[in-house]
C-alpha positions in Angstrom: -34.9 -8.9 3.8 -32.9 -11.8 5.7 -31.0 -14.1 4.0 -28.8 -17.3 5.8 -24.8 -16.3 5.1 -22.7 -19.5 6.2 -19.0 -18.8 7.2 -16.4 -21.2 4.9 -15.4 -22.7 7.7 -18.4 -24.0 8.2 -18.4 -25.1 4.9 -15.6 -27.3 4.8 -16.3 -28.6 8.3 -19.6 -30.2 7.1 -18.3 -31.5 3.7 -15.2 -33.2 5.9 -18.0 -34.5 8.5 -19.8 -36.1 5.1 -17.5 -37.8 3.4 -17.6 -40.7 5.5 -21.5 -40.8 5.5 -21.3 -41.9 1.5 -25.1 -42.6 0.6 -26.5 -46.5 0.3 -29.7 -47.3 0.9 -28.9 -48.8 4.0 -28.1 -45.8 5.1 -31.4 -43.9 4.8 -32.1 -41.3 7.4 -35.6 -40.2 8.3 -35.9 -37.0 6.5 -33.3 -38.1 3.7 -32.9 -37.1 0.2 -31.1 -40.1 -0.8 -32.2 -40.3 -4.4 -34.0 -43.7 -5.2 -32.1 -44.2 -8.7 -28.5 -42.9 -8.3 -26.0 -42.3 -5.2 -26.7 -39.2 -4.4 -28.2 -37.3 -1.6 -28.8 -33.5 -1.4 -28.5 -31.4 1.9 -28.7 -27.7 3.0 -25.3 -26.3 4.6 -25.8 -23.3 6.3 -25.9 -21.4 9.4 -30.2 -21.9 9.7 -30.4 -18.1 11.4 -31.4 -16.0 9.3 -30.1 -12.6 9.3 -31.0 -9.1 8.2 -29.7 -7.6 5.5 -28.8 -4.6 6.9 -27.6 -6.3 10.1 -24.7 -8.0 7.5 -23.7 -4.9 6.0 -23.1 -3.6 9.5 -21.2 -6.6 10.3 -18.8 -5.8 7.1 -18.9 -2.1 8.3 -17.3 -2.5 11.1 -15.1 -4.9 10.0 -13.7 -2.6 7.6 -14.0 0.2 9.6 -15.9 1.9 6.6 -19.0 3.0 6.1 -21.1 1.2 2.9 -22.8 3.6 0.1 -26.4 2.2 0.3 -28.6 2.6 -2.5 -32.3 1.0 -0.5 -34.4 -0.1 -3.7 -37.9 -1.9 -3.7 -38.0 -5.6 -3.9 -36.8 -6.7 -7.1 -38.7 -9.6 -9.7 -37.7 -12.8 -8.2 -36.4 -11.8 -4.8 -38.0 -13.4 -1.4 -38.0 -11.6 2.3 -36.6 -14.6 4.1 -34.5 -17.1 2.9 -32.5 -20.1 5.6 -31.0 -23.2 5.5 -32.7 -26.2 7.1 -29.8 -28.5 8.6 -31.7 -31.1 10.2 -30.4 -34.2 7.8 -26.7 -32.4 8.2 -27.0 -32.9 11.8 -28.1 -36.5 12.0 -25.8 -37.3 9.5 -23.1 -36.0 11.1 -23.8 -34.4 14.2 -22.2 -31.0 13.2 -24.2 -27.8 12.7 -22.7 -25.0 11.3 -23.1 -22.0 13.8 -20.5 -19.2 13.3 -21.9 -16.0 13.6 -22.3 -13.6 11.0 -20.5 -10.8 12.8 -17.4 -13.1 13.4 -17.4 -14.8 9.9 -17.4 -11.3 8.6 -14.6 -10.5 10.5 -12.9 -13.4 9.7 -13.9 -13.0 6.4 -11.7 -9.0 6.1 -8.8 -10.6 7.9 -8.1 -12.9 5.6 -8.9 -10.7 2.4 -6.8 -8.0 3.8 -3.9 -10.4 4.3 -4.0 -12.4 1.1 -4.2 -9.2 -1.1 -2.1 -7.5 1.3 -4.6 -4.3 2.2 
């Protein structure tokens, strides 16, 4: 399975990057989701690289220096192989695409979590 796992820096970066690109109709981007009856437009943020499951749980592996307890089960009722972000309205609005890898947002993920719950 590969799913799209978007670091929260990331995140914030593209929410800061839309604020000033408020919706109008004026405004419309080829591609846009600007709704026709209220001011509102939707957009994927993500990373747009899918990544393995497995390979994430190695990321967090050797971030923690631990090895995971892995119990591999059939696909579930509901669950797709592949799932990604498509950031191509982020990036015209803004120019920004988020692109932190997995390995290092996980990383960055156990520093933090070890030094806010002090572990």
């Amino acid at each position: 399975m590969q799913r799209d796992f978007t670091y929260i820096d990331d995140l914030v970066e593209s929410i800061v990057r839309l604020v000033p690109c408020a919706p109008s109709p004026e405004a419309r981007q080829t591609g846009d989701s600007l709704s026709e009856v209220a001011p509102f437009r939707i957009l994927n943020i993500g990373n747009a690289q899918p990544v393995r499951l497995l390979e994430f749980i190695e990321a967090i592996e050797s971030a923690t220096g631990r090895e995971a307890h892995k119990n591999m089960m059939e696909m579930q009722p509901g669950d797709v192989a592949a799932t990604w972000a498509t950031t191509d309205l982020l990036q015209a609005l803004t120019g920004y695409r988020p692109s932190t890898p997995v390995t290092d947002g996980v990383a960055k993920f156990v520093e933090w979590y070890r030094g806010y719950y002090q572990v």
